[in-house]
C-alpha positions as a printed Julia matrix, in Angstrom:
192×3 Matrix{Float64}:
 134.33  126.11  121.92
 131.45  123.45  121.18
 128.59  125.8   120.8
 126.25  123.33  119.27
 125.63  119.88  118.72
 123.45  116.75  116.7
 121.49  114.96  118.46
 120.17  112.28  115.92
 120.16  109.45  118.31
 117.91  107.25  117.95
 115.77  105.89  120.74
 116.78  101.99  120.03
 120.33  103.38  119.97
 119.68  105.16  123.26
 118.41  102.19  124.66
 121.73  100.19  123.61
 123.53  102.78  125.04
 121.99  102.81  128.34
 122.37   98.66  128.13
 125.73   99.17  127.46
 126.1   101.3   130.42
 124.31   99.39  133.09
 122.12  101.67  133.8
 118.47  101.05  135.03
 116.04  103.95  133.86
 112.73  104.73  134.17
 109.95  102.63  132.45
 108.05  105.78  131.51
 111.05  106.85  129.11
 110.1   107.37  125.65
 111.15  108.7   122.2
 109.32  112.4   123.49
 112.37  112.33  125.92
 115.18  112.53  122.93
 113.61  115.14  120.65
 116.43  114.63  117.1
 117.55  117.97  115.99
 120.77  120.67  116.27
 121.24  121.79  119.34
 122.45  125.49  119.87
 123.07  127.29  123.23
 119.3   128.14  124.54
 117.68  125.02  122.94
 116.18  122.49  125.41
 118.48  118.95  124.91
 118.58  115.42  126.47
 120.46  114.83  129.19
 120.96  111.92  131.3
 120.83  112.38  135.17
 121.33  109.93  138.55
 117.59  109.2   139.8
 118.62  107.19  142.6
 120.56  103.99  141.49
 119.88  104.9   137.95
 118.92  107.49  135.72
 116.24  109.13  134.41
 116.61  111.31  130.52
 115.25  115.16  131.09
 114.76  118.29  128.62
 117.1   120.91  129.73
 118.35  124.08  128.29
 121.92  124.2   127.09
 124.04  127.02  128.83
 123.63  127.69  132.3
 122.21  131.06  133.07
 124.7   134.18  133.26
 126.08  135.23  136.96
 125.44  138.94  136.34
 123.37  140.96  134.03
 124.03  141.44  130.16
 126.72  138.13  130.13
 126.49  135.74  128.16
 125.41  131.79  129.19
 128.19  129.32  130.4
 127.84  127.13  127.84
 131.66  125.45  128.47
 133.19  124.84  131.88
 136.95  123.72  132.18
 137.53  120.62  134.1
 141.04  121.16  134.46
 142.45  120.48  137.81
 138.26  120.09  139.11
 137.13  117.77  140.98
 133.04  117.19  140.8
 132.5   115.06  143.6
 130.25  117.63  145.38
 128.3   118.65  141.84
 125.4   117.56  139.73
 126.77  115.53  137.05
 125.05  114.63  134.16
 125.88  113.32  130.38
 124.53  115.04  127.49
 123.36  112.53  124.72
 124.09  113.3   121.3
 125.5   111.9   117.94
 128.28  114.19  117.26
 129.5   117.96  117.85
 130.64  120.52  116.23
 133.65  123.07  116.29
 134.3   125.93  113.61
 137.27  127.68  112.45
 137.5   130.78  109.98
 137.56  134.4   111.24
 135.01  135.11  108.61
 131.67  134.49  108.35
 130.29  131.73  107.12
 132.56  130.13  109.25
 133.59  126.44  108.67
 131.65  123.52  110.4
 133.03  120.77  111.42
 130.95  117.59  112.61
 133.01  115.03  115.05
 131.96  111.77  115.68
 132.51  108.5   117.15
 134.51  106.01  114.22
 132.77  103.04  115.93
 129.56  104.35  117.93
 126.28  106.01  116.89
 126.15  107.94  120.06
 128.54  109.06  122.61
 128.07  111.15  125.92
 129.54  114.38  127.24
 130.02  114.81  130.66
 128.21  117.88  132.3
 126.82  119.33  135.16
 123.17  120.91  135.92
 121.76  123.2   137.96
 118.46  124.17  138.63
 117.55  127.39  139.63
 114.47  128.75  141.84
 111.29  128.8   139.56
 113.02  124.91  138.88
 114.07  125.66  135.56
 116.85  123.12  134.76
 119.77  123.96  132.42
 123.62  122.27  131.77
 127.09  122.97  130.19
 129.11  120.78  128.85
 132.93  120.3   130.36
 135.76  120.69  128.34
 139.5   119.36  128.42
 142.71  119.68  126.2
 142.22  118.35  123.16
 143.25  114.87  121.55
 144.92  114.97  118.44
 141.9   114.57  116.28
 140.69  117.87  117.76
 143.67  119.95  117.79
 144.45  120.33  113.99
 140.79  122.68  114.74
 140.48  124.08  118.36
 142.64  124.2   121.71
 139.92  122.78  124.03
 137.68  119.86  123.58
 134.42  118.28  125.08
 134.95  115.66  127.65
 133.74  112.56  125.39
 131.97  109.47  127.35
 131.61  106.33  125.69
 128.2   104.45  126.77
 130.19  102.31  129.2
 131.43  105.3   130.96
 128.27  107.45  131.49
 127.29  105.59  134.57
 130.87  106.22  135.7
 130.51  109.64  135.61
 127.28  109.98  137.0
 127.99  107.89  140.41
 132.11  108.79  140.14
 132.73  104.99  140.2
 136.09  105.61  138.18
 138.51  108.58  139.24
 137.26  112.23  137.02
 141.32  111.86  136.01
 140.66  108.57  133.79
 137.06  109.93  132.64
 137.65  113.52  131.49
 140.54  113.16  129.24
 141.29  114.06  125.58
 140.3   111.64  123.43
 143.09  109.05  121.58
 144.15  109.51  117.56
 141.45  107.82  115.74
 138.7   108.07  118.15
 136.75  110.5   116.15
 135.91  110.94  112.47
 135.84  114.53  111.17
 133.68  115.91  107.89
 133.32  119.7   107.02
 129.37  120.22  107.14
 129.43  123.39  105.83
 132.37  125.54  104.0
């Protein structure tokens, strides 16, 4: 499942998105709050949080840490028949993901993105554990049928408009963490 990701948002982007979204955030915000690179599970990453009536963009680490010794992080949670009323949600900011098929390595990579969009969301959760170390996974669904040709699970995707949605559950988790529709996504092999 989605392992890594781009973030190559930029921060005028970021701050259309969170127009978009109606979403008041913190005045202190900056471009040091959306380091651009590839994120991998381990790597410290953007995400969006509820700070009151808004929301405030944090570093966390991707992949929550393992329940026993020796496993590996969650990384992917199913949000199949969930329901996150009771949880910290949170939306990962990026500019596209990637999936990768082959049973070889070099595996192929392939980048999704929004056809119409710049940046997109993924709807999470966080935790925090007791030295206050904050971390996330991304939730996954069945995937849409610009997925499926590649894997049999997808990221829940969130559209600027939706993030604060998901955040304050102002729309039911059924109409937010769905596959995407045919043609939502462009797809490009990154590497063969």
């Amino acid at each position: 499942m989605c392992n890594a990701y781009e973030q190559q948002v930029t921060y005028a982007q970021y701050r259309d998105a969170i127009r978009a979204a109606e979403l008041v955030t913190p005045g202190s915000e900056s471009e040091s709050n959306l380091p651009r690179a590839e994120i991998r599970i381990g790597d410290m990453g953007p995400v969006l949080r509820a700070a009151g009536n808004g929301a405030e963009l944090v570093l966390m680490r991707f992949g929550w840490p393992a329940s026993r010794p020796k496993a590996p992080p969650i990384f992917n949670f199913r949000s199949d028949n969930r329901h996150f009323d009771e949880s910290r949600r949170c939306v990962i900011v990026l500019s596209g993901f990637f999936e990768f098929t082959g049973s070889k390595s070099p595996k192929t990579k392939h980048r999704f993105r929004l056809k119409d969009s710049p940046v997109m969301g993924i709807a999470g959760l966080w935790s925090e554990d007791d030295e206050g170390a904050l971390s996330y996974t991304l939730l996954t669904t069945a995937p849409g049928p610009d997925i499926a040709p590649i894997h049999d699970r997808q990221v829940c995707v969130l559209r600027p408009e939706q993030w604060a949605h998901w955040l304050f559950l102002t729309k039911p988790e059924a109409e937010l963490l769905v596959p995407l529709p045919e043609g939502t996504l462009t797809v490009e092999i990154v590497r063969p």
